[in-house]
N, C-alpha and C positions, 0 to 999 in steps of 0.2 A: 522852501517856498510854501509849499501847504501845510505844512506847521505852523504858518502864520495864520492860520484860518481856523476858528475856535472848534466849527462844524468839525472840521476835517481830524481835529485833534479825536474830539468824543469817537468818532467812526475807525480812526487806527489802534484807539487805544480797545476799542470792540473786538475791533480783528485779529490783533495780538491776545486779547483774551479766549476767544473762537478756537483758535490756532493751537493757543496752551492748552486747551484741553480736549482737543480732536485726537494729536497722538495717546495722549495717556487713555483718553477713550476705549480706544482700539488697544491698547497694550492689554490694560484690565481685561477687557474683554477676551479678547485669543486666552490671555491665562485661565480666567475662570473658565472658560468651556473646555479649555484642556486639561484643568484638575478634574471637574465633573465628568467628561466623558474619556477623556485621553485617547483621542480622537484626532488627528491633524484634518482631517479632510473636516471636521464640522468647525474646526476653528476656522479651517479658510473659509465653510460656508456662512460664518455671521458678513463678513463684508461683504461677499460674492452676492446676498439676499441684500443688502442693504444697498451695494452701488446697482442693482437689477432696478429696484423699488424707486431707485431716485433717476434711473436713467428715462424709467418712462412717465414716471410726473413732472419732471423736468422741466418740457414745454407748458404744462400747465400752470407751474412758476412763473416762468418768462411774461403768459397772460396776465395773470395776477399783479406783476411787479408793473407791467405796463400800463394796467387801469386802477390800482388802487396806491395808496399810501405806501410807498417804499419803506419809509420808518416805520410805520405801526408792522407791517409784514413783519421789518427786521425783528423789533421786539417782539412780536408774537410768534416769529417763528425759536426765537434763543429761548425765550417763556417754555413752550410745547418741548423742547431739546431738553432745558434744563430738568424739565420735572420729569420726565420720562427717564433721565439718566439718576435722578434723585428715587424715582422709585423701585430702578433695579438697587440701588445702594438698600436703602430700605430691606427689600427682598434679601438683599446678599447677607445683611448685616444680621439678620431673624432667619437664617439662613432655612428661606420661604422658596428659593431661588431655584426654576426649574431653565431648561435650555430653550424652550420654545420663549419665554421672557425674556433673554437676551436675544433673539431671531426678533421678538417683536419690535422691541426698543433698538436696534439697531437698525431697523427698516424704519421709522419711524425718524431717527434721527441722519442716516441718510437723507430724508425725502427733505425734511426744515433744512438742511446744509443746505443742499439745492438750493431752496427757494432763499435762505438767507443767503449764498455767493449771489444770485441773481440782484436780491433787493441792495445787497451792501455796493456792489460793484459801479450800481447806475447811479443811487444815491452818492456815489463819491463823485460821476462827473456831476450831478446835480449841485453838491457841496463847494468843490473846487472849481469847477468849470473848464476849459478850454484849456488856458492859459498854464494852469499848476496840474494839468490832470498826469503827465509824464513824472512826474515828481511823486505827486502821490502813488501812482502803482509802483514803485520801485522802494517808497516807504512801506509799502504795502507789502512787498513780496521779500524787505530785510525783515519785517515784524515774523511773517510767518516761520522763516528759515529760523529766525531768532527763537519764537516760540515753540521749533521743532528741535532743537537741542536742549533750552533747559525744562519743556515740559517733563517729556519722557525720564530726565536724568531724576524731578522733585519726584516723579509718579513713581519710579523707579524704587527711590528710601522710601517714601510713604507705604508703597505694598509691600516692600519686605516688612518694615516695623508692624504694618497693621492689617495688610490682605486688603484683598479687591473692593472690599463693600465701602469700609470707609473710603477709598481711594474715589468711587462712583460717588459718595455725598459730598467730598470736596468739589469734585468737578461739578457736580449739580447744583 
């Protein structure tokens, strides 16, 4: 039923891409900090700083999603993600790459999750409305689960054949 809705199609095919590369994100990530420092405990701290960072701007999202352009948010905020993950790739690849760079870009792309789950989530009852919105979240949460098996497994061959940094420019 909300695959009948053009809107609805652009916004799950968003979330499915969101999704595809939130795990491999995080994969690359934990590895490269644990080649560079071989460290567990700094590997758990890129997420542990980044769900901190997005836990308390959060509400600040919510505001924003609620007085401004839900869609330009969304795109500004995957915009702001995308380049931040494009420029650790960068770093990784000219191997520039220090660990407080991944601390940064991962608080950073925590904090745009936030605010892009906020802008995409309202924007879909905006999209589909009332009527298809039970359908859509349930398209919504096969996309993710979908996206969280085969992202990880393509991220998976791409860092073995090529290492983290390429793996950061695809997702970026």
């Amino acid at each position: 039923m909300a695959f009948q809705i053009p809107g609805y199609r652009w916004l799950w095919a968003n979330y499915f891409a969101s999704a595809a590369g939130f795990m491999p994100f995080r994969m690359a990530q934990g590895w490269l900090i644990l080649e560079m420092t071989d460290s567990p405990l700094m590997v758990g701290l890129a997420p542990g700083l980044g769900s901190a960072a997005s836990m308390l701007l959060s509400p600040l999202g919510g505001v924003l999603v609620d007085r401004l352009n839900r869609r330009v948010i969304l795109i500004m905020s995957q915009v702001v993600m995308g380049s931040a993950i494009l420029i650790l790739g960068l770093l990784t690849v000219t191997d520039s790459i220090e660990v407080w760079h991944i601390l940064v870009v991962t608080m950073v792309h925590q904090v745009m999750m936030g605010l892009q789950i906020a802008a995409r989530d309202t924007l879909m009852y905006d999209v589909v409305g009332r009527g298809a919105l039970m359908n859509a979240m349930a398209l919504q949460s096969l996309s993710s689960h979908s996206a969280s098996v085969f992202g990880p497994l393509g991220a998976g061959f791409l860092m073995a054949g090529y290492g983290s940094g390429p793996l950061f420019l695809v997702i970026g």
